[in-house]
C-alpha positions in Angstrom: 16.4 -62.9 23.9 16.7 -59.2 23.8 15.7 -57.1 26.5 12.2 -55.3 25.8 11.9 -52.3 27.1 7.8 -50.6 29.0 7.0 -47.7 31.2 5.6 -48.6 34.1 1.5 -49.0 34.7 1.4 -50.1 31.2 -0.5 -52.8 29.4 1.3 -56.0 28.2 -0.4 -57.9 26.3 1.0 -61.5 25.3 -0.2 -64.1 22.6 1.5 -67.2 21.7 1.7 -68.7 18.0 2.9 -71.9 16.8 1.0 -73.4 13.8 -1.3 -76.8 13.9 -0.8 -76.5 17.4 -4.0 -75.6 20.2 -3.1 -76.0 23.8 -3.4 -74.1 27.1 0.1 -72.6 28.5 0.5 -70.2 31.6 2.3 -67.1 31.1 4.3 -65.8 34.5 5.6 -62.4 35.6 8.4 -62.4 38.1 10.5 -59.3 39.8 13.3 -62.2 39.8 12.5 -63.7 43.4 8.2 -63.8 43.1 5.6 -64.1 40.5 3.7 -60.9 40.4 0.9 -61.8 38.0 0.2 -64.7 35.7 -2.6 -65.9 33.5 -3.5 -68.8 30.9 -2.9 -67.9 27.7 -4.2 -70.7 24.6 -1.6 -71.4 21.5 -3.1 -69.7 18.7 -6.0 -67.6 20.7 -6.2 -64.3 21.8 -3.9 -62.1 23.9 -4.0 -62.1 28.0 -3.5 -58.3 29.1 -0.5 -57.8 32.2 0.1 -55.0 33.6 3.7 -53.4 33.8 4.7 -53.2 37.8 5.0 -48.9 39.5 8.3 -49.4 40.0 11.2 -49.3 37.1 13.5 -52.5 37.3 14.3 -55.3 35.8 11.3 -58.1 35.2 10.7 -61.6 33.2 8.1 -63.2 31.6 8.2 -66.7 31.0 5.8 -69.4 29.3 5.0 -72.7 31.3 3.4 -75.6 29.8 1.4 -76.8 33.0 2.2 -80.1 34.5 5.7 -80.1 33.3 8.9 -79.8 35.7 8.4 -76.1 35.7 11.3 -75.2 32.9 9.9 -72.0 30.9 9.1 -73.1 27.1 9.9 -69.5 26.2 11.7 -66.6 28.4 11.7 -62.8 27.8 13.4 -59.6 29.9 11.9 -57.1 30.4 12.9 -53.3 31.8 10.3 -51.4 33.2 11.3 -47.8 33.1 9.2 -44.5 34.2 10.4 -42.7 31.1 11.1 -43.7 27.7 11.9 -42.0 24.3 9.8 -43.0 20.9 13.2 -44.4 19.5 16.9 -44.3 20.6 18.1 -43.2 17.3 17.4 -39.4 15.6 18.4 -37.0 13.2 18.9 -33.8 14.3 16.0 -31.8 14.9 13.7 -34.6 14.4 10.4 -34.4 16.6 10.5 -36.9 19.3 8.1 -37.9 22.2 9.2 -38.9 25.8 6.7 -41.0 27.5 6.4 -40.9 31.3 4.8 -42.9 34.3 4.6 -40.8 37.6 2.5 -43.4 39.3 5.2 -44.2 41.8 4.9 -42.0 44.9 8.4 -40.8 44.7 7.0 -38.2 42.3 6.6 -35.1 43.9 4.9 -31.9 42.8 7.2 -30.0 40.1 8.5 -33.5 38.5 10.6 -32.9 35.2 12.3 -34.7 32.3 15.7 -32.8 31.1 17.7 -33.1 27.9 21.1 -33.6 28.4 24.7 -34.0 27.1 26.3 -37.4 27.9 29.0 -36.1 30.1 27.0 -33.8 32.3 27.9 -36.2 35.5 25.1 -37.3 38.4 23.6 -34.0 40.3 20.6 -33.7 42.1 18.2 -31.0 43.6 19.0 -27.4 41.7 22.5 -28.1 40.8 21.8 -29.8 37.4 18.8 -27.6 36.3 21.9 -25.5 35.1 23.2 -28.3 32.9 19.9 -29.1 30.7 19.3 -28.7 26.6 15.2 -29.0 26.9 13.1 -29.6 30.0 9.3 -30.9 30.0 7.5 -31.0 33.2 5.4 -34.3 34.5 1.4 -33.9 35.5 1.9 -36.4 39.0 -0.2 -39.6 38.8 -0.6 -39.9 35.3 0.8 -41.4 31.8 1.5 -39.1 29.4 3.9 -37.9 26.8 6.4 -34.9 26.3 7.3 -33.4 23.1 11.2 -32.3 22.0 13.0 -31.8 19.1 16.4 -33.5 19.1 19.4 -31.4 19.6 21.0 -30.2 16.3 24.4 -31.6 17.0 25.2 -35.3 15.8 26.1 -37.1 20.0 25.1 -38.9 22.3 22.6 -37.6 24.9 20.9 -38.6 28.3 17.4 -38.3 29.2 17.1 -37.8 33.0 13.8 -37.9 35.2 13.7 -36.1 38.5 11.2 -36.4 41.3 11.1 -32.6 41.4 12.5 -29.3 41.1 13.4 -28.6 44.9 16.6 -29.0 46.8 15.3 -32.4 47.7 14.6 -33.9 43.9 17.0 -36.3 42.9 17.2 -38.4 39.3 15.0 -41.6 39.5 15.3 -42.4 35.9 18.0 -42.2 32.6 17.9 -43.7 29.1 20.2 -42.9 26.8 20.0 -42.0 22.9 21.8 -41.0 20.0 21.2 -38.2 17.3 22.9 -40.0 13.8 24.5 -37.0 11.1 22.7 -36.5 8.2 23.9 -34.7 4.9 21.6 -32.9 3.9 20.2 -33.0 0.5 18.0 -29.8 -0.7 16.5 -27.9 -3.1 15.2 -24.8 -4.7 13.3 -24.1 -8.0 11.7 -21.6 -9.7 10.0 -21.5 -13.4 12.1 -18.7 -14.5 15.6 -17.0 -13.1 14.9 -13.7 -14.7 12.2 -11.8 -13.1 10.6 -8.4 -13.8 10.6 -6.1 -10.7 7.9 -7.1 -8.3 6.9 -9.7 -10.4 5.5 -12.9 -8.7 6.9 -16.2 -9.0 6.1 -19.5 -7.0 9.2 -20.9 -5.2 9.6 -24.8 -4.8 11.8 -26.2 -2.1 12.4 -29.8 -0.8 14.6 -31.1 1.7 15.4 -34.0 3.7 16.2 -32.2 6.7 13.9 -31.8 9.8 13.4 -27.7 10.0 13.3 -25.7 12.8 10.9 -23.0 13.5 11.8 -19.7 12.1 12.8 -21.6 8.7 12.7 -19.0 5.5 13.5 -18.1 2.4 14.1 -15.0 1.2 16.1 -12.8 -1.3 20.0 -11.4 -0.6 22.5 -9.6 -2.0 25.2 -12.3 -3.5 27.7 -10.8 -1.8 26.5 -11.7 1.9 28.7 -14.5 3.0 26.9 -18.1 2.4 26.1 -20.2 5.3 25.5 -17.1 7.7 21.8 -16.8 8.7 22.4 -13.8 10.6 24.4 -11.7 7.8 21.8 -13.1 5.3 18.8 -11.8 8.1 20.3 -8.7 8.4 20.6 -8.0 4.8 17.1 -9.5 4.0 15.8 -6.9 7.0 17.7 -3.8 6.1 16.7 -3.3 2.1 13.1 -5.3 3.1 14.0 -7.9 0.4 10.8 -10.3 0.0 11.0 -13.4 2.1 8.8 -16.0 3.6 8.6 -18.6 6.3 8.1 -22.3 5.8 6.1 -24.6 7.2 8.6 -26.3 9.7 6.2 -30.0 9.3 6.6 -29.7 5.6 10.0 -31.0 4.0 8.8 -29.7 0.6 6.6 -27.4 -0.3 5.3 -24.3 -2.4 5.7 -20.6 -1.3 4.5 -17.3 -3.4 6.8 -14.8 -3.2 7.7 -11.2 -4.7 10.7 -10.1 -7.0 12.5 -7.4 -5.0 11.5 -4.1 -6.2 15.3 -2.6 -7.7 16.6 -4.6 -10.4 20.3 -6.3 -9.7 21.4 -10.0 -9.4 19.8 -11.5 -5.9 20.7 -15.1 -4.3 17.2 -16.5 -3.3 18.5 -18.7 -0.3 16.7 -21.1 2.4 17.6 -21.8 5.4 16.7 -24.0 7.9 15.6 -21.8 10.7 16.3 -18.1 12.2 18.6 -19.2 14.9 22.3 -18.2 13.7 23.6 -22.0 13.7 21.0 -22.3 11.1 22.2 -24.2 8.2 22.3 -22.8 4.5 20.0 -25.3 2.8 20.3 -24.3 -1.0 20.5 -21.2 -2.9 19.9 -20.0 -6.2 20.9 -16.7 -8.5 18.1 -14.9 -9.5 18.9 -11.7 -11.8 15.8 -8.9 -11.7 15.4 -6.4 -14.2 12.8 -3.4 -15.2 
């Protein structure tokens, strides 16, 4: 069976289904050489609650029809880990949440998650807090959760645990995810591409693409290269062409903006953030007159 994967401290809870059937089984835990907890659990009833061991490894559950030569009716792995990630597979800049177990006492004060590139080798202590994407930092004794956006760039990644930030921390814990390309597929409208100077219009986008703080849209000269956020900021900035920022939650939306104020032909353009590797979402010509 496939392995299943818990943070540590957590609740387990186990039922067991089969129809037209009503018996009692026992349901083991085992660390591989001793049974750490087991319960009866009834065919068809309700769900006995475990709980997940303090320390990360590898564990098994089995079911035991009592009486019987002791040979499991049903087996399952399990890995206990003291920090895992809401999925292993992203898009880039999606949201994600890290959840974290610092019950075991080898979490000392200043305990931290990082962000990593895959080939960043092993380091301990201060040598590796020059190697990280994102950092979180762990509250000790407690489960909890951190929040990061995944990285922009379509690879694979490490998250990495460490007992601390001092000379003496060292990497208790790794799992390792992927952030999957996506071709993005956007949009701008508005209800008419000739305005009058100043003149108000309502600006519809929609994308499938997970923005980034900072994301705008905003009115520049067509003759600003495409795809260059900062040469489109600057030229936004410096003639204080109308723009606005968007929601970064939303993926489609509704923004009220202004026509700029000397007539000419303008490129209305979104992008996905301020940052300069920010992407060039969609664009539209917009030509304003007296």
């Amino acid at each position: 069976m496939p392995l299943s994967l818990f943070s540590s401290q957590s609740r387990l809870g186990v039922s067991v289904s089969q129809k037209d059937v009503s018996e009692s089984l026992k349901a083991v835990f085992y660390d591989g050489s001793k049974v750490l907890e087991q319960h009866e659990v009834v065919v068809n009833g309700g769900e006995v609650n475990f709980t997940t061991p303090e320390k990360q490894g590898d564990y098994r559950l089995e079911i035991i029809r009592p009486g019987s030569s002791g040979k499991p009716i049903a087996v399952k792995d399990l890995f206990v880990s003291y920090i895992l990630a809401s999925k292993l597979s992203f898009k880039p800049n999606e949201p994600m949440k890290v959840f974290y177990s610092t019950m075991n006492p080898e979490f000392k004060e200043g305990s931290w998650v990082g962000l990593f590139p895959l080939d960043v080798p092993k380091m301990n202590g201060e040598d590796i807090r020059k190697h990280f994407i994102f950092e979180g930092h762990m509250d000790l004794k407690r489960e909890d959760h951190l929040e990061f956006d995944a990285p922009s760039e379509p690879d694979t990644y490490h998250l990495r645990a460490y007992t601390s930030m001092d000379p003496s921390g060292y990497e208790i814990s790794r799992i390792t995810f992927k952030v999957e390309e996506l071709q993005p597929v956007s949009s701008l409208s508005v209800s008419k591409r000739v305005l009058k100077t100043n003149e108000r219009i309502q600006v519809r986008y929609k994308t499938n693409v997970f923005l980034r703080n900072g994301s705008w849209i905003g009115f520049v000269r067509p003759d600003v290269p495409h795809n260059d956020q900062f040469a489109s900021s600057e030229n936004n900035s410096d003639y204080s062409y109308p723009f606005d920022y968007v929601g970064f939650e939303d993926k489609e939306g509704v923004v009220e903006m202004e026509a700029p104020a000397k007539p000419g032909t303008y490129d209305l353009r979104f992008f996905d953030s301020n940052e300069d590797d920010a992407l060039e979402l969609s664009s539209i010509a917009i030509e304003v007159i007296w």
